[in-house]
C-alpha positions in Angstrom: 83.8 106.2 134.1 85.5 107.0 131.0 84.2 104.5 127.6 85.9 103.8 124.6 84.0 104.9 121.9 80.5 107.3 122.4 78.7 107.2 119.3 75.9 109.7 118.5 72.9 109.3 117.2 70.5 112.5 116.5 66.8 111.0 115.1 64.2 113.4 113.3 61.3 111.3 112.2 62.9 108.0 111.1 60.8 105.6 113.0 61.1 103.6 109.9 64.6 102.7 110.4 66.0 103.4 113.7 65.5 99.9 114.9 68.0 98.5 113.0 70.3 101.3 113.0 70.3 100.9 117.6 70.0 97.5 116.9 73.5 97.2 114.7 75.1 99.3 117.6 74.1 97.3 120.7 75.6 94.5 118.6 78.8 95.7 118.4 81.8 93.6 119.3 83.1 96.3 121.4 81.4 96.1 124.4 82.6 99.1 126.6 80.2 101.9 124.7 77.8 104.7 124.9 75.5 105.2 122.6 73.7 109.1 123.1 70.3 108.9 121.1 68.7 112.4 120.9 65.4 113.2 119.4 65.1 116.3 117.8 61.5 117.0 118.1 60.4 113.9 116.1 56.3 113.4 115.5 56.4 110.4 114.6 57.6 107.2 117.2 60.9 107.3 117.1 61.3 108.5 120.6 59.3 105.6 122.1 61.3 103.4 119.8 64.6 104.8 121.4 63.4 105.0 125.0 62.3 101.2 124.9 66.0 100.8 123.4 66.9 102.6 126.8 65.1 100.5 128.9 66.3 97.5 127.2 69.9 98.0 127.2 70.3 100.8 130.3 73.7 100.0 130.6 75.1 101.5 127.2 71.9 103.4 125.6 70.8 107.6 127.1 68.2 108.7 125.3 67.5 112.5 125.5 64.3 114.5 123.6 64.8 118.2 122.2 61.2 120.1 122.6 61.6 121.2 118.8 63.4 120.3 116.2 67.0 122.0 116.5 69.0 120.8 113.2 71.4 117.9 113.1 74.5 120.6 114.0 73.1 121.7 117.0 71.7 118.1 118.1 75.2 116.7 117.3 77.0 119.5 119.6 73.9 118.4 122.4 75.8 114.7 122.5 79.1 116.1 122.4 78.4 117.9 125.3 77.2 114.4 126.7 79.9 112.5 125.4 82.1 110.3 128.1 84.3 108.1 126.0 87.8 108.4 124.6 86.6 109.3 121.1 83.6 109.7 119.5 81.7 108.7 116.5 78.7 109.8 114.3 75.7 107.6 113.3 72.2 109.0 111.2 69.5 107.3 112.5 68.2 105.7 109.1 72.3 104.4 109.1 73.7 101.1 110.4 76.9 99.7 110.7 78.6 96.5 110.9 79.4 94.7 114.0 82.9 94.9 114.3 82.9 98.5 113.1 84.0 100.2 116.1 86.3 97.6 117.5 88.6 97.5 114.8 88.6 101.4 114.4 89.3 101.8 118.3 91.9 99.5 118.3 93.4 100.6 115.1 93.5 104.2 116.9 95.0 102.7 120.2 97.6 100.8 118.2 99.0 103.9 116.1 98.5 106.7 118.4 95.5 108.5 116.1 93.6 111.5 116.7 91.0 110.6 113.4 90.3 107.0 111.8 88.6 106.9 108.8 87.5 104.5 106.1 85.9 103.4 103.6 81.9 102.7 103.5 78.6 101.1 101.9 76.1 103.0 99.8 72.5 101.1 100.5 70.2 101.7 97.8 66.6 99.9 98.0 67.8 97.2 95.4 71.6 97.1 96.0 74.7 97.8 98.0 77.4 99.6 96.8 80.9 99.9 98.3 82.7 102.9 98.2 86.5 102.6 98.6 87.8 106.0 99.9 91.6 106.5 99.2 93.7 104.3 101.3 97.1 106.7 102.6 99.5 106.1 105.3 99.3 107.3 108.8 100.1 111.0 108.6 98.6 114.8 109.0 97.8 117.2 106.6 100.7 119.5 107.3 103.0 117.1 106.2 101.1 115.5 103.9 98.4 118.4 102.2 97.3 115.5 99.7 95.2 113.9 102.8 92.6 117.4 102.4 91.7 115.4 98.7 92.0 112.2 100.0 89.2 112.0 103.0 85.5 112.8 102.1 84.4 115.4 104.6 81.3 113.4 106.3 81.7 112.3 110.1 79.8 109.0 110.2 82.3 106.9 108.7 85.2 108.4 111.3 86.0 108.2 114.7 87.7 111.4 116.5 89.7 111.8 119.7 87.6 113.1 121.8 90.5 115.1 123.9 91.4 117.0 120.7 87.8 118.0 120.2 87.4 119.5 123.3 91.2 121.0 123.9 90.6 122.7 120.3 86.5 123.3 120.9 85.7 121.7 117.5 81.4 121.9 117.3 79.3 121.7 114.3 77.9 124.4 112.2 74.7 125.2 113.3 72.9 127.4 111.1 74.2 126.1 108.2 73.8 123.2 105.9 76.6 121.1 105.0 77.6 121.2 109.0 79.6 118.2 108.3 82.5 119.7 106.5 83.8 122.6 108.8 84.0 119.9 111.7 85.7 117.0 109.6 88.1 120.0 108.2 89.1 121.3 111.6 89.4 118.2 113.2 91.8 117.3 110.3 94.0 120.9 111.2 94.0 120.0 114.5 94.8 116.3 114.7 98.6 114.8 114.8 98.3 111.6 113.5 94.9 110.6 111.1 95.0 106.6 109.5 92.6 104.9 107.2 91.5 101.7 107.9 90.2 99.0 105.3 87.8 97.3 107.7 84.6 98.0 109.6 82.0 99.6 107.4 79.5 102.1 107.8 76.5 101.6 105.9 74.9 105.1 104.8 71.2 104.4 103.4 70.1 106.4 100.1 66.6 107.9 100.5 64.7 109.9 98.0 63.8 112.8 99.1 66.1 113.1 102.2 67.6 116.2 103.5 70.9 115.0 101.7 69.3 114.5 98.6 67.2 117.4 98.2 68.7 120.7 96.6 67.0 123.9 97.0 67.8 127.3 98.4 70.2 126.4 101.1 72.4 124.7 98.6 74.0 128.6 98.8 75.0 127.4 102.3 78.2 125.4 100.3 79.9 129.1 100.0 79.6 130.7 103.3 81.0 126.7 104.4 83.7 127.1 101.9 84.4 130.4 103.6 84.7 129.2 107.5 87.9 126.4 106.3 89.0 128.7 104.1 89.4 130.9 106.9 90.7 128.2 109.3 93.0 127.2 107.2 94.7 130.4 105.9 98.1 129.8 106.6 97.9 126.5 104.6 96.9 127.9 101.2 98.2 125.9 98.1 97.5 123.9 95.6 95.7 121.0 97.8 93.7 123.3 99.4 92.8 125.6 96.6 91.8 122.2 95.2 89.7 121.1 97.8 87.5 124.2 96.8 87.8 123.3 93.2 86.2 119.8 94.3 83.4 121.0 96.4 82.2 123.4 94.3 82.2 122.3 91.1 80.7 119.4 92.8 77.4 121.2 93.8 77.4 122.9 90.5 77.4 119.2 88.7 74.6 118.8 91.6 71.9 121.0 90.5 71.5 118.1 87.3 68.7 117.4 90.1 67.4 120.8 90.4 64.1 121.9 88.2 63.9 125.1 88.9 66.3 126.5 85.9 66.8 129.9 87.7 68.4 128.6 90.8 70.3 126.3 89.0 71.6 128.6 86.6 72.7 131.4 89.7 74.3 129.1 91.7 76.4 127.7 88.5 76.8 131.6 87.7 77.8 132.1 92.1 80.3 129.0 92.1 82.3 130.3 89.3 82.6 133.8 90.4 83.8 132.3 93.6 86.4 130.4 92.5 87.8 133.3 89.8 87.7 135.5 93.0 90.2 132.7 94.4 92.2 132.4 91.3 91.3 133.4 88.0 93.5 130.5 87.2 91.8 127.9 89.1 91.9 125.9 86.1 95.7 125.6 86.1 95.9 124.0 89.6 98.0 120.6 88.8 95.5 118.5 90.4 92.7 119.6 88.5 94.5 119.5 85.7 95.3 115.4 86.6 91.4 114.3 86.1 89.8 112.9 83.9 89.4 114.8 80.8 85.4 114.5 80.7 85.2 115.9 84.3 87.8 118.4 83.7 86.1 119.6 80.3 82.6 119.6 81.9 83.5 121.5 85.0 85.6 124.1 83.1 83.1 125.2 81.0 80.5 127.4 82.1 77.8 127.1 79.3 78.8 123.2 79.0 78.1 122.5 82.7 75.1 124.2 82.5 73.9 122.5 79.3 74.5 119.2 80.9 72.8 119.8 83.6 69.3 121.1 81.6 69.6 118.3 79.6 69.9 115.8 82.5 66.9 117.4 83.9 64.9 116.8 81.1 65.6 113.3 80.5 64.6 112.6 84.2 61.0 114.2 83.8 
């Protein structure tokens, strides 16, 4: 029988904080779910902790165990394949989200005919909580409206997607790749007729040193060959929105690699990420919606030996 919402969860080694991540979505005020966990290869006890989660509460919780660890891409696209309900949402397993979260996004999809909700969400350091307000827009697509490709941040978890337009337009996740995330928020977005934003039910996404969305080394080269596959999808659409979607991602893993000590990295991928965008458009620089932010971004990013004196200099204050 068909459920509402299926939320997945993938878990690698986060035995530390999947309790209260199951335990805010067994909570939730919408009761007809499934909740997919799937353990990719963990060593530590995460699986038992999901499996006595299943045990507890058989009626919404499947647990399923990879025998090695697969990636988060190819895990997610494991509970797709699983997936039952009407659409689908996206939860890490050191994550949680509110109680109401999934209610008010289902019925706020129901209600307006939507193919994608999004919103906005909480950053949860050790010592605080930080909201992040993601630009509110009205109900519309991105052919109509091309602004929405600058609007919505490209991660899953804070989204639910029609589950019928994943499968009629076989949207999967990256799997070799980091960055998965954006490829399958970005086709979703080509494909979907109607995509709204809702100010209400938010997903809490937990800051941890160290993590593999904090760390930057070699595979932050990944961001071009990602850059590449919507690029590609999206070739009939090129203009100034989507030439400035690049703009934004890359020159925001250049600002990035302020984290990253080894100088020769850094300095190749800041070299990489502006011989990708001159290969776009030598005059990248000119897109109007570049040109509308704020001068200190728009004079760092511009500049290649500023950028990458910032970033040294930030480096060494951190020591």
């Amino acid at each position: 029988m068909m459920k509402r919402v299926s939320i997945i969860v993938p878990v690698y080694n986060k035995e530390e904080y999947l309790e209260q991540c199951l335990e805010s979505l067994v909570g939730q005020t919408l009761t007809d779910i499934e909740i997919i966990v799937i353990d990719d290869g963990s060593r530590d006890r995460s699986y038992e902790i999901a499996s006595c989660y299943q045990k507890k509460y058989s009626d919404k919780i499947r647990v399923y165990k990879n025998d090695k660890n697969s990636g988060i891409g190819k895990t997610r696209n494991y509970g797709l394949s699983l997936a039952q309900g009407e659409y689908v949402g996206f939860v890490d397993s050191d994550d949680y989200v509110e109680a109401t979260m999934y209610q008010q996004y289902y019925e706020f999809a129901k209600k307006n005919t939507l193919d994608i909700v999004t919103g906005h969400y909480m950053k949860i350091y050790s010592n605080k909580q930080e909201r992040v307000n993601t630009p509110y827009f009205a109900i519309g697509n991105v052919h109509s409206r091309p602004q929405i490709l600058n609007w919505i941040d490209y991660g899953p978890c804070n989204k639910i997607f029609s589950m019928k337009m994943l499968r009629e337009h076989r949207i999967l996740f990256e799997e070799d790749l980091k960055y998965e995330d954006m490829p399958f928020v970005a086709k979703g977005l080509y494909h979907a007729s109607r995509i709204g934003h809702i100010d209400q039910g938010y997903y809490c996404y937990r800051i941890i040193k160290n993590s593999e969305t904090t760390t930057i080394d070699e595979r932050v080269f990944d961001m071009f060959q990602i850059m590449n596959i919507v690029n590609s999808y999206y070739k009939n659409e090129w203009g100034p929105e989507l030439e400035f979607l690049n703009i934004n991602q890359i020159t925001r893993y250049m600002l990035q690699q302020r984290y990253q000590k080894d100088a020769r990295l850094r300095n190749r991928f800041i070299e990489y990420g502006y011989a990708y965008l001159d290969h776009l458009n030598r005059n990248w620089r000119q897109n109007p919606y570049f040109k509308s932010t704020s001068f200190l971004k728009k004079f760092v990013k511009s500049r290649r030996n500023m950028l990458k004196w910032y970033c040294a200099i930030y480096v060494n204050l951190c020591r």
